[in-house]
TORPA-4810 file (N, C-alpha, C, O; in nm, 3 decimals):
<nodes>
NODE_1_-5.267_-0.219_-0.263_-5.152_-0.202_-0.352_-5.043_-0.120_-0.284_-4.935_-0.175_-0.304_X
NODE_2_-5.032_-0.024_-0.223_-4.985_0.054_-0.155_-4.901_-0.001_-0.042_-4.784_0.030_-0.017_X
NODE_3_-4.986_-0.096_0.028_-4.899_-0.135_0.157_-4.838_-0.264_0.093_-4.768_-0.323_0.175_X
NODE_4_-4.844_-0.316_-0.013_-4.789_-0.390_-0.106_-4.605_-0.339_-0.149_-4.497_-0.398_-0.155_X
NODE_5_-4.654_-0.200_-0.171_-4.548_-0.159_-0.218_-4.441_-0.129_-0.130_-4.323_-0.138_-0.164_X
NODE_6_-4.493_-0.082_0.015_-4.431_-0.010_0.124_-4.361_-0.146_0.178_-4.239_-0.150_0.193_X
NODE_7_-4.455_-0.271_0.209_-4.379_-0.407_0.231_-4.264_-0.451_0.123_-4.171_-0.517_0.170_X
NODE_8_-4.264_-0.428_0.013_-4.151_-0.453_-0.077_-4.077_-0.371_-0.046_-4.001_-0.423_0.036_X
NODE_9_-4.049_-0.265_-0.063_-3.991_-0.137_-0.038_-3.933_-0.147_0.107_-3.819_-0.112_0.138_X
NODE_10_-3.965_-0.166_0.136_-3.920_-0.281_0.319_-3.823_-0.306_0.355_-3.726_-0.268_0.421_X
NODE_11_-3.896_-0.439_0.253_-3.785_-0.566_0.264_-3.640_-0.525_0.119_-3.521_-0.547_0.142_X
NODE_12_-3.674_-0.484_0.023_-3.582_-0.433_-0.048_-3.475_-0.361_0.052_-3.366_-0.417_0.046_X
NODE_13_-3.480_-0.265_0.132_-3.380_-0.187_0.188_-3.339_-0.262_0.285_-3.219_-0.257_0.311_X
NODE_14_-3.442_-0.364_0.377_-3.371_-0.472_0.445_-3.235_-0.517_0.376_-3.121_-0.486_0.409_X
NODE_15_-3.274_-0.594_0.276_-3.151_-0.688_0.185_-3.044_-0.607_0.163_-2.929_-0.639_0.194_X
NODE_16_-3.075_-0.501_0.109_-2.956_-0.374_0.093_-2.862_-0.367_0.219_-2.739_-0.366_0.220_X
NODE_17_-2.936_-0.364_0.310_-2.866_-0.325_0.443_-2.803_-0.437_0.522_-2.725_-0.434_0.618_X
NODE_18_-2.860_-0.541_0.453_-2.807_-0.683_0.527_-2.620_-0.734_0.496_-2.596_-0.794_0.391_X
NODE_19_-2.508_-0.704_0.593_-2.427_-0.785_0.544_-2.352_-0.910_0.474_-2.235_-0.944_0.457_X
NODE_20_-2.487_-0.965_0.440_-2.488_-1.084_0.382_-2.526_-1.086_0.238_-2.612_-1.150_0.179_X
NODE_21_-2.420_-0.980_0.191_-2.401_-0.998_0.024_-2.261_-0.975_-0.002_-2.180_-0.951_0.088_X
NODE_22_-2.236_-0.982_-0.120_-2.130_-0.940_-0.172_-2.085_-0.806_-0.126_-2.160_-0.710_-0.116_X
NODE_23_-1.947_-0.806_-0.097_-1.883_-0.675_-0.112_-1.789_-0.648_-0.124_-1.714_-0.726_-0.065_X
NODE_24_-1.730_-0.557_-0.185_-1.603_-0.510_-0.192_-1.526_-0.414_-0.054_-1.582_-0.309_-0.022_X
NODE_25_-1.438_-0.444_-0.003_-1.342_-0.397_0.053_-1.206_-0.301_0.049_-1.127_-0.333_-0.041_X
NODE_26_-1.182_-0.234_0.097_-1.021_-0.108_0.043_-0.962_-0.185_0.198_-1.030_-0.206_0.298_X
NODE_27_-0.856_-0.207_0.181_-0.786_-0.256_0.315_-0.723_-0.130_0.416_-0.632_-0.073_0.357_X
NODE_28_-0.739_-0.094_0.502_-0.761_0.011_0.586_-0.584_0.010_0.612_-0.538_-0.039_0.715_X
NODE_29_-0.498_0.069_0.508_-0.353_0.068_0.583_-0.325_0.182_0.620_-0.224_0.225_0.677_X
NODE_30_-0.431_0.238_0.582_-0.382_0.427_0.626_-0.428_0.429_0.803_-0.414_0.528_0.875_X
NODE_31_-0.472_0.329_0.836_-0.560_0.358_0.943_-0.445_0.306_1.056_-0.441_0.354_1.169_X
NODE_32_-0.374_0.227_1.021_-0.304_0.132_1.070_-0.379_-0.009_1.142_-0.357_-0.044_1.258_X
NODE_33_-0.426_-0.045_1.093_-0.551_-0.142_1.085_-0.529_-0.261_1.010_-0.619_-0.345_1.018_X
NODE_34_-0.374_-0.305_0.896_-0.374_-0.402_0.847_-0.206_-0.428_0.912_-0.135_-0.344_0.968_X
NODE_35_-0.175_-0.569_0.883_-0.015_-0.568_0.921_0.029_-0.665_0.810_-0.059_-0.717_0.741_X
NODE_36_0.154_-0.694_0.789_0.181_-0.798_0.704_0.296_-0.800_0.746_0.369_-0.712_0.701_X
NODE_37_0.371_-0.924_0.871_0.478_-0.919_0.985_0.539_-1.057_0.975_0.475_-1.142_0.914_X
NODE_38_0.653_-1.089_1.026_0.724_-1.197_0.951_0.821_-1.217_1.090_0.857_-1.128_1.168_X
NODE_39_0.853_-1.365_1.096_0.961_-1.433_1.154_1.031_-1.477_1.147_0.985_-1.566_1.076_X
NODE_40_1.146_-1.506_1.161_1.251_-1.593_1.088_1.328_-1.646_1.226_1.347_-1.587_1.333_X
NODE_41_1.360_-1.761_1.191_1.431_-1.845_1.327_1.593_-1.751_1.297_1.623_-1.696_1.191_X
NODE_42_1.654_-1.755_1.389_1.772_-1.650_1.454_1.897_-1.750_1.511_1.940_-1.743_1.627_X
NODE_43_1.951_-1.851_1.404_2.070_-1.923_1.475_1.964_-2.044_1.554_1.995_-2.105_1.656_X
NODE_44_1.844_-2.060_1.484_1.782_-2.151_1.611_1.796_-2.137_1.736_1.822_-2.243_1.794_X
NODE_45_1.787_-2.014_1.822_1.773_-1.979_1.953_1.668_-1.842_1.978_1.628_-1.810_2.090_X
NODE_46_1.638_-1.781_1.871_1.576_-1.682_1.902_1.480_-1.630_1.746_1.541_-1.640_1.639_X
NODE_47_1.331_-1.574_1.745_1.304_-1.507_1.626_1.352_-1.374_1.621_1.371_-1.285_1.704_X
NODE_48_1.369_-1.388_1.486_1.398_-1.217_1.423_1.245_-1.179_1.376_1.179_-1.257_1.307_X
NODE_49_1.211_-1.090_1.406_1.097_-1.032_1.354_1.062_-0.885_1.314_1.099_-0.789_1.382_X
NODE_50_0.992_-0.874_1.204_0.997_-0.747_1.145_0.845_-0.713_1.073_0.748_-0.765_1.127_X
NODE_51_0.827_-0.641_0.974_0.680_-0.666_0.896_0.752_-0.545_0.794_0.852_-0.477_0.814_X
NODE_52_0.646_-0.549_0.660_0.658_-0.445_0.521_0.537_-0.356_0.572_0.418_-0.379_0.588_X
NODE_53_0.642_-0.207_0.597_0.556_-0.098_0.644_0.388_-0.049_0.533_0.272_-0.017_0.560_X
NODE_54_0.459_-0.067_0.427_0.367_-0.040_0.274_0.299_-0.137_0.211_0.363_-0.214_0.139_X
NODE_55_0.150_-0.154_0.227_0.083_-0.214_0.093_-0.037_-0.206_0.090_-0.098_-0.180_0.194_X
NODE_56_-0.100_-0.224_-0.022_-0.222_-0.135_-0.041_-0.311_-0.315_-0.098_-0.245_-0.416_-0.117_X
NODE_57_-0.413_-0.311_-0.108_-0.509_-0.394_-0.131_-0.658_-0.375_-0.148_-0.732_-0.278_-0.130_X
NODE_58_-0.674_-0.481_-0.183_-0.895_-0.496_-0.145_-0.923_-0.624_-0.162_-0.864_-0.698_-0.240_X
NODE_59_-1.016_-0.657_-0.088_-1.094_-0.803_-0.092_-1.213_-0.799_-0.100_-1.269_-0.691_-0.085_X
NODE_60_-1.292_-0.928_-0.129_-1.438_-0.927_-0.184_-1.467_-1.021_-0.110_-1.404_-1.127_-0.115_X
NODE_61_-1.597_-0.996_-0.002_-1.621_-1.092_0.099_-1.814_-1.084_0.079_-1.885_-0.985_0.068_X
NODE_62_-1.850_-1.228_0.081_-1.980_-1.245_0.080_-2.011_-1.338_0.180_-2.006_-1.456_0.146_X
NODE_63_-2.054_-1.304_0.338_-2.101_-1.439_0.461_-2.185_-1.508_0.343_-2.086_-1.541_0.277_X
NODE_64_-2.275_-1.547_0.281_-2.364_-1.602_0.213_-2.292_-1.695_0.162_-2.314_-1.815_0.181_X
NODE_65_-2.164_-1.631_0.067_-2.111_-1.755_0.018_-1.955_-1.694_-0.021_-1.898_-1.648_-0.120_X
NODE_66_-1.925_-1.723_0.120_-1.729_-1.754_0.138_-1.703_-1.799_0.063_-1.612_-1.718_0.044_X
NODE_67_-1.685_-1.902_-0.064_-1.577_-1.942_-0.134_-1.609_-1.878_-0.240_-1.593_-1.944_-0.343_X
NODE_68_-1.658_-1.750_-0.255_-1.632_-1.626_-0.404_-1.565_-1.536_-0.339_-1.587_-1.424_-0.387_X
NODE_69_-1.466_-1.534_-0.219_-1.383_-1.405_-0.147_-1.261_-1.457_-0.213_-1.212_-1.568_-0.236_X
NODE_70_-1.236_-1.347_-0.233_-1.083_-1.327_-0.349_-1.027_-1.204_-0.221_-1.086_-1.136_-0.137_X
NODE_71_-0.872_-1.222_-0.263_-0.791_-1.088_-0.211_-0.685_-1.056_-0.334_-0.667_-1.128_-0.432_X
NODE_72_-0.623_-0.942_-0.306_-0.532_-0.892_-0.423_-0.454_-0.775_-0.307_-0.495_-0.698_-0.220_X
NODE_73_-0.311_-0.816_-0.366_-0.249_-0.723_-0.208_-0.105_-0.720_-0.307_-0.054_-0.823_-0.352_X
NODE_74_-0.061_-0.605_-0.326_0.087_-0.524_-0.326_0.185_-0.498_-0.232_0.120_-0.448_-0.139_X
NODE_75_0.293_-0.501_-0.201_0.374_-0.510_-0.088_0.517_-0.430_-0.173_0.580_-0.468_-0.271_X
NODE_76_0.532_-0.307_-0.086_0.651_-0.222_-0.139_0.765_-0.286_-0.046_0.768_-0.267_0.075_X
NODE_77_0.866_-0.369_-0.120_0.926_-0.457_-0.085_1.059_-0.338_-0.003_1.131_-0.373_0.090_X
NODE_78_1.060_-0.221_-0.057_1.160_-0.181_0.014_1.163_-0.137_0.162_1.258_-0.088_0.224_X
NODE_79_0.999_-0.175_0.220_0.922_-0.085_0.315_0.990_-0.185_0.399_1.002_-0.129_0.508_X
NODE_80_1.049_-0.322_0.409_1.107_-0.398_0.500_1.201_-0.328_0.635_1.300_-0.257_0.651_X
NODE_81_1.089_-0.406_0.723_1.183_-0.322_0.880_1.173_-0.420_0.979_1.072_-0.478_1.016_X
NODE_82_1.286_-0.430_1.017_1.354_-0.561_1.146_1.342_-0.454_1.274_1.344_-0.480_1.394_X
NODE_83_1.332_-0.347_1.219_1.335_-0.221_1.375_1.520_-0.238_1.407_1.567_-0.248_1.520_X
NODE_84_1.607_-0.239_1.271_1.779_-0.230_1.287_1.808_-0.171_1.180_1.845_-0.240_1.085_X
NODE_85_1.801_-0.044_1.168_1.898_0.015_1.013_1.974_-0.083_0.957_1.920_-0.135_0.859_X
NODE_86_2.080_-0.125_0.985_2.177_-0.174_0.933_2.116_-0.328_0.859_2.121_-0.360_0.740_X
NODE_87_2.071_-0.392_0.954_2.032_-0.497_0.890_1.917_-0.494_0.807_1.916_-0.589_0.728_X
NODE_88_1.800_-0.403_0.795_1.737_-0.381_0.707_1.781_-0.328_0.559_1.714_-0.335_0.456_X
NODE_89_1.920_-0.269_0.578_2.009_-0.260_0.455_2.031_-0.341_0.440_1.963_-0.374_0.342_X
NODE_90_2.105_-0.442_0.476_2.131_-0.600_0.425_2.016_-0.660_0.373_2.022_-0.719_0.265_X
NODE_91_1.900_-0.651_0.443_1.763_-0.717_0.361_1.779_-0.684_0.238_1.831_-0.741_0.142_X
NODE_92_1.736_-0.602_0.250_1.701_-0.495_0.114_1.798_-0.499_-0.002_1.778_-0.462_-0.118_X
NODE_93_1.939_-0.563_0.067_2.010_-0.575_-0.057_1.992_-0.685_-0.187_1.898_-0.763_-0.202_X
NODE_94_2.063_-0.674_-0.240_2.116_-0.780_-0.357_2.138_-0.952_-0.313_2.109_-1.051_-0.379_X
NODE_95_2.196_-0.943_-0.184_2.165_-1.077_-0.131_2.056_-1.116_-0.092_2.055_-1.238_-0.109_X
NODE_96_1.954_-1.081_-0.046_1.807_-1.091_0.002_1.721_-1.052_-0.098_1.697_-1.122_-0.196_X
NODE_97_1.676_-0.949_-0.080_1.558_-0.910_-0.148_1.570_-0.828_-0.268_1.474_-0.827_-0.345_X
NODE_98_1.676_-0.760_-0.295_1.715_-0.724_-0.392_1.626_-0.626_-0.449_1.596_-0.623_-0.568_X
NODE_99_1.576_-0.532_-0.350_1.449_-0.413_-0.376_1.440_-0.360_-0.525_1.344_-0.359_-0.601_X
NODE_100_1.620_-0.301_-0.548_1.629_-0.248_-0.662_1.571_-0.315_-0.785_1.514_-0.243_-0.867_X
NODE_101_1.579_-0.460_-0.809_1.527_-0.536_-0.890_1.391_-0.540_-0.852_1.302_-0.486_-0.918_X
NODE_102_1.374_-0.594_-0.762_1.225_-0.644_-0.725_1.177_-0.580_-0.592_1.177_-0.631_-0.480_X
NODE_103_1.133_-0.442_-0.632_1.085_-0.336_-0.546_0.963_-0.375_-0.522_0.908_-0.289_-0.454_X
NODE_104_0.876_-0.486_-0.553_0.743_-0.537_-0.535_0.686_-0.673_-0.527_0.703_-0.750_-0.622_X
NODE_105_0.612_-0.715_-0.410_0.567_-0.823_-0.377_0.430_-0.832_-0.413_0.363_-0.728_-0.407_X
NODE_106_0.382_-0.928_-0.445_0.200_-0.942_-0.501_0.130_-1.039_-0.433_0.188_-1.147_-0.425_X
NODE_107_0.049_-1.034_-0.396_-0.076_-1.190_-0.393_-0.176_-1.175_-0.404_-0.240_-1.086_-0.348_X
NODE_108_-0.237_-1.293_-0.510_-0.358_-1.249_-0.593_-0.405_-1.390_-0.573_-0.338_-1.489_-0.602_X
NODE_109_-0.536_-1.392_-0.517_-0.623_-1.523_-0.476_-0.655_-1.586_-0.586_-0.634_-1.531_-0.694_X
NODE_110_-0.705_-1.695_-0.579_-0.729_-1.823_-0.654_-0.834_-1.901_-0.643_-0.893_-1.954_-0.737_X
NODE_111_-0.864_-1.910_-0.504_-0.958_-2.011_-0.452_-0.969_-2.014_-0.345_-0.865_-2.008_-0.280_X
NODE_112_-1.119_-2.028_-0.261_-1.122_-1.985_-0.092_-1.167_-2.130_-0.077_-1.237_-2.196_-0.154_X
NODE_113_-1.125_-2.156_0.010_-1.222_-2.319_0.129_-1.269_-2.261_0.226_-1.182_-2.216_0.301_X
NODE_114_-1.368_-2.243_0.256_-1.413_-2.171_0.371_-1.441_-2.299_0.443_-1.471_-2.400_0.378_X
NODE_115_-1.432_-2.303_0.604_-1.481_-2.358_0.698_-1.579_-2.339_0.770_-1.607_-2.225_0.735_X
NODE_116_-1.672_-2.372_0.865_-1.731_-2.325_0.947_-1.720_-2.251_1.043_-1.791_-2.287_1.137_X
NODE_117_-1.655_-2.152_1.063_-1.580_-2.098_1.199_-1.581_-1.923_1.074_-1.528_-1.821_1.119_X
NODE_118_-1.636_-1.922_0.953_-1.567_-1.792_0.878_-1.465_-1.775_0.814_-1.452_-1.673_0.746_X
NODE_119_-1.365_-1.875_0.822_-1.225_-1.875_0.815_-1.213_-1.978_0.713_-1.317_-1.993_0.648_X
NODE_120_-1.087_-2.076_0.670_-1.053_-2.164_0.553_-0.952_-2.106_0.565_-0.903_-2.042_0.657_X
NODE_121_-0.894_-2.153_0.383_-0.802_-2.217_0.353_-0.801_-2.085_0.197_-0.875_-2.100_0.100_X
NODE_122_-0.709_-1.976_0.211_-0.724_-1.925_0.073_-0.626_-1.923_-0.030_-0.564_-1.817_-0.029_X
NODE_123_-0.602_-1.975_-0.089_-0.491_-2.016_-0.228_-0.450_-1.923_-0.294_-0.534_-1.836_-0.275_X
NODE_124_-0.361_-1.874_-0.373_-0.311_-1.759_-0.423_-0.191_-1.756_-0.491_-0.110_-1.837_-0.445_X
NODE_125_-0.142_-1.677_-0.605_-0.039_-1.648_-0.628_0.044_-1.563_-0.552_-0.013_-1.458_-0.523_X
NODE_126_0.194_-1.576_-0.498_0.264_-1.524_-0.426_0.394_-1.472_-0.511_0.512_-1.506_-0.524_X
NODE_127_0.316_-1.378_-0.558_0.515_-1.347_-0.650_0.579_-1.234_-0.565_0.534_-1.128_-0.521_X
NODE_128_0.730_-1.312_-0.556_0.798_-1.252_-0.487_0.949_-1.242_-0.535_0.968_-1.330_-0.619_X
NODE_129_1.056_-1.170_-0.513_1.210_-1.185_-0.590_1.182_-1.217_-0.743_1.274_-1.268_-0.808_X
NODE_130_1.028_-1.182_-0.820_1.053_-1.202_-0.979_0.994_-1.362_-0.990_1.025_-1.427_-1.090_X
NODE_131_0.911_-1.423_-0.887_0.912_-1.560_-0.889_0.767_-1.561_-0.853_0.731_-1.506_-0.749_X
NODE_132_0.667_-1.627_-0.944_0.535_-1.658_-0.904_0.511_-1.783_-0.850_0.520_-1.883_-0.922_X
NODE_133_0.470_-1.793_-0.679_0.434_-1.955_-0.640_0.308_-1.943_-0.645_0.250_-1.856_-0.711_X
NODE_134_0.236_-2.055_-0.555_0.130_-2.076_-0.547_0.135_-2.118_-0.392_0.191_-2.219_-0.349_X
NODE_135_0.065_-2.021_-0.312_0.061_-2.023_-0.174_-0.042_-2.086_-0.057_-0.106_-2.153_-0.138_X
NODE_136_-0.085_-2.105_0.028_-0.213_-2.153_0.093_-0.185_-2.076_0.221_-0.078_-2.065_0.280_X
NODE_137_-0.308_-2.023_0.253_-0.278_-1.972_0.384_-0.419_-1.966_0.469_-0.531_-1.977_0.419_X
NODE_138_-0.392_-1.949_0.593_-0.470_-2.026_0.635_-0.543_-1.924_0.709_-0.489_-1.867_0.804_X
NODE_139_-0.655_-1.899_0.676_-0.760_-1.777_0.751_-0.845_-1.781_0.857_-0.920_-1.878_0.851_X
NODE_140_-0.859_-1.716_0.945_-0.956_-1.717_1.054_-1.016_-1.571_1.062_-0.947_-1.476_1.100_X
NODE_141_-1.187_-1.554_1.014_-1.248_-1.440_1.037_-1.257_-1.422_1.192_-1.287_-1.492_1.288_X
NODE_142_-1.203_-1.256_1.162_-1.190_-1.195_1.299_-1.320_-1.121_1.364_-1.364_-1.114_1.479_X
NODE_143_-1.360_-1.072_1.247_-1.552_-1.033_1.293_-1.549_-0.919_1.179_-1.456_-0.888_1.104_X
NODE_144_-1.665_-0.870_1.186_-1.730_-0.760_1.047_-1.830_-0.691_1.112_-1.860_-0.749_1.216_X
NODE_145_-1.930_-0.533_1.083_-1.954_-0.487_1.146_-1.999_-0.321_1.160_-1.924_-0.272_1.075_X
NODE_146_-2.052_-0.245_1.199_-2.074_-0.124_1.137_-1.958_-0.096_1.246_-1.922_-0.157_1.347_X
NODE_147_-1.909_0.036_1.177_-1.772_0.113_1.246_-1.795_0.251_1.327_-1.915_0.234_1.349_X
NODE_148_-1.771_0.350_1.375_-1.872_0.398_1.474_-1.857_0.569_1.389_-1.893_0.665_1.456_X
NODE_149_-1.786_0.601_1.204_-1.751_0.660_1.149_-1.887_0.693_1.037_-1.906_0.792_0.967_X
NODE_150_-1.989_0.538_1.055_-2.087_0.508_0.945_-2.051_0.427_0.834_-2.122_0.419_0.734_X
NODE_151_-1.935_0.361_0.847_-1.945_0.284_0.772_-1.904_0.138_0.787_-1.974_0.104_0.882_X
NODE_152_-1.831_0.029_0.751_-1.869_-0.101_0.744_-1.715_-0.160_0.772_-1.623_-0.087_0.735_X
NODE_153_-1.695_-0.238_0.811_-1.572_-0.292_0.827_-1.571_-0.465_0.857_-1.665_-0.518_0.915_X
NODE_154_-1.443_-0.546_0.808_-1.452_-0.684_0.811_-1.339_-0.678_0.839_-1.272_-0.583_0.801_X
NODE_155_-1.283_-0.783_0.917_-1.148_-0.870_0.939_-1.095_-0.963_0.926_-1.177_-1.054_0.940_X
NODE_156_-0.965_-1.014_0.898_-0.908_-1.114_0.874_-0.787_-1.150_0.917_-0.687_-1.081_0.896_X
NODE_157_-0.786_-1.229_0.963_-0.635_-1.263_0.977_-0.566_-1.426_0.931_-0.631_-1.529_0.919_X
NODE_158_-0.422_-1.411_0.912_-0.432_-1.559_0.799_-0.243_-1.581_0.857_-0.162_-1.491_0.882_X
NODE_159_-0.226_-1.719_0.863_-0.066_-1.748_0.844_-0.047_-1.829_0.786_-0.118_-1.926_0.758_X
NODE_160_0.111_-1.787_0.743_0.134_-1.863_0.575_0.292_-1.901_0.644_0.332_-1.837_0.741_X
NODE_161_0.378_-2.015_0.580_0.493_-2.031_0.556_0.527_-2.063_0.458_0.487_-2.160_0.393_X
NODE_162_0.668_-1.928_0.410_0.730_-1.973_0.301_0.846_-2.045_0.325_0.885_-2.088_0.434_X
NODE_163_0.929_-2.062_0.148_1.064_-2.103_0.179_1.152_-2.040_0.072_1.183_-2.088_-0.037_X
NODE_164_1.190_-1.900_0.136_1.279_-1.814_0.053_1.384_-1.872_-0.084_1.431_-1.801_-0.172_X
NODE_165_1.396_-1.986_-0.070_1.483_-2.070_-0.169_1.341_-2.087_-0.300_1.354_-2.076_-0.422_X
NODE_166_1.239_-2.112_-0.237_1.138_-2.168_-0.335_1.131_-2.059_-0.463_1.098_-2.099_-0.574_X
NODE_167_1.172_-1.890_-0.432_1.102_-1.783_-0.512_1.248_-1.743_-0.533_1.262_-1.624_-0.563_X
NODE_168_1.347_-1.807_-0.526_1.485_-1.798_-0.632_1.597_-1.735_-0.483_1.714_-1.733_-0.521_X
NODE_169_1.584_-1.691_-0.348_1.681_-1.622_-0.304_1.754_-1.758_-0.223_1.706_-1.825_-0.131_X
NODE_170_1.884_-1.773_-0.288_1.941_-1.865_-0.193_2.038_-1.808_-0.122_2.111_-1.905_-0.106_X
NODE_171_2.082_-1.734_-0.078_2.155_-1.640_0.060_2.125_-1.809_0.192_2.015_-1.826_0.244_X
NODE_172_2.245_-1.907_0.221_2.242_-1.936_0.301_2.229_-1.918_0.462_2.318_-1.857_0.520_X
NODE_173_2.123_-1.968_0.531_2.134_-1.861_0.681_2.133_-2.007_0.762_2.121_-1.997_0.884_X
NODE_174_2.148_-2.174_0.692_2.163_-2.241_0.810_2.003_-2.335_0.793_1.901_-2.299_0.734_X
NODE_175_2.023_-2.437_0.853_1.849_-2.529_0.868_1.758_-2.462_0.933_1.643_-2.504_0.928_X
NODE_176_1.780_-2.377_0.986_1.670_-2.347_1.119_1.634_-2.216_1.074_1.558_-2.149_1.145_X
NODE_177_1.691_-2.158_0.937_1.610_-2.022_0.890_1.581_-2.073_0.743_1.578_-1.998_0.646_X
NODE_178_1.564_-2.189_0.739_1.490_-2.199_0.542_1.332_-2.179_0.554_1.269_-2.187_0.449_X
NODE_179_1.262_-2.155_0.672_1.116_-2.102_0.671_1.097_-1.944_0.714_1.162_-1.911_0.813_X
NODE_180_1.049_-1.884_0.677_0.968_-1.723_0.708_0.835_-1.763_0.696_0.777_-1.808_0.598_X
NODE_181_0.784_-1.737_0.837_0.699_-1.759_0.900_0.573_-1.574_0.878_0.590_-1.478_0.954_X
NODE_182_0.488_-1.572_0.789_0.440_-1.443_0.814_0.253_-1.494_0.831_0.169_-1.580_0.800_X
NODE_183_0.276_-1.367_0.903_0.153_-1.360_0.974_0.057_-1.253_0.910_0.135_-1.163_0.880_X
NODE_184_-0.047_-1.219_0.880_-0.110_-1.104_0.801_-0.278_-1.092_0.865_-0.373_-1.168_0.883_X
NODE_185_-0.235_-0.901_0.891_-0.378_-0.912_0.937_-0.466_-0.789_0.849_-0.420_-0.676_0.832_X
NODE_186_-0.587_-0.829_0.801_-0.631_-0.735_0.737_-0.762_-0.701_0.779_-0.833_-0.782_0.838_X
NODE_187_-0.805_-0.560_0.747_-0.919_-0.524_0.789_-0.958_-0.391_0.683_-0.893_-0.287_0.668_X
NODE_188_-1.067_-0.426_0.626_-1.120_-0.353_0.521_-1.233_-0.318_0.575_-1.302_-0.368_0.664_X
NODE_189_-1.250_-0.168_0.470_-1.369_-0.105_0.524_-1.426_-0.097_0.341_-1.371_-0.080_0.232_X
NODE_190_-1.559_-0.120_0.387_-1.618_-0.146_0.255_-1.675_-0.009_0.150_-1.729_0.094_0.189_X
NODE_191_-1.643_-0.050_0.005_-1.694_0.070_-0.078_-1.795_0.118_-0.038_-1.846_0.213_-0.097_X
</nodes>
């Protein structure tokens, strides 16, 4: 009975310890460990590129079974930086982004497709300028892992294209800038 118990008792802390359950995630932005960075074609000769210094999140990742991973991510819309004062005032204005109104960006998952590779296809609400879409973006797991602090960490990285007209901002910039191209990388360390 005993070595009955010690074999359960075992394998119980095995499973516990195994990354292959459910978990919850805090997205590591204090660490500088997540990005959320953006492109925009430049007169069609060159990208402009920048990223939102601020946003906080968590995701729920299970290897066992990828399509129950959800994300949920906030974006302090005024945190926008091209690395140009001046033109990051223009972002930020009333013609663009219009912070004062809509000081906040959201995306809140929907539905994962996972592939074989870790990665898929994750669906989501994207509200942005006061405007809720429905987004797809496209994920590739970067790896997961004990961290050398004691505790647990996963990665992600995903690219999405929008079309700034779609979420209400029509500020003309020309054919070759109606896409923003962003790129997002996240990496959570688990509850």
């Amino acid at each position: 009975m005993k070595a009955k118990l010690i074999k359960g008792l075992t394998l119980a802390s095995l499973i516990t310890a195994s990354p292959l359950y459910a978990a919850d995630y805090v997205i590591d932005t204090k660490g500088a460990h997540a990005s959320i960075e953006f492109r925009i074609s430049h007169l069609g000769t060159s990208w402009l590129k920048g990223r939102f210094n601020t946003f906080t999140g968590e995701f729920s990742y299970d290897a066992a079974k990828p399509e129950a991973s959800s994300v949920s991510v906030n974006v302090d819309v005024a945190s926008f930086d091209s690395n140009h004062a001046e033109r990051n005032k223009h972002i930020r204005g009333d013609e663009f982004l219009d912070v004062d109104k809509h000081p906040t960006a959201s995306f809140k998952s929907t539905s994962f497709t996972p592939n074989e590779n870790g990665g898929g296809v994750m669906k989501g609400m994207l509200t942005l300028y006061g405007t809720a879409k429905e987004i797809a973006i496209d994920v590739e797991k970067v790896g997961e892992g004990k961290d050398p602090w004691g505790g647990y960490r996963a990665g992600f990285s995903g690219t999405v294209a929008i079309q700034p007209k779609d979420f209400g901002m029509n500020y003309q910039l020309g054919p070759a800038a109606e896409t923003v191209y962003m790129d997002l990388n996240i990496e959570g360390i688990r509850k």
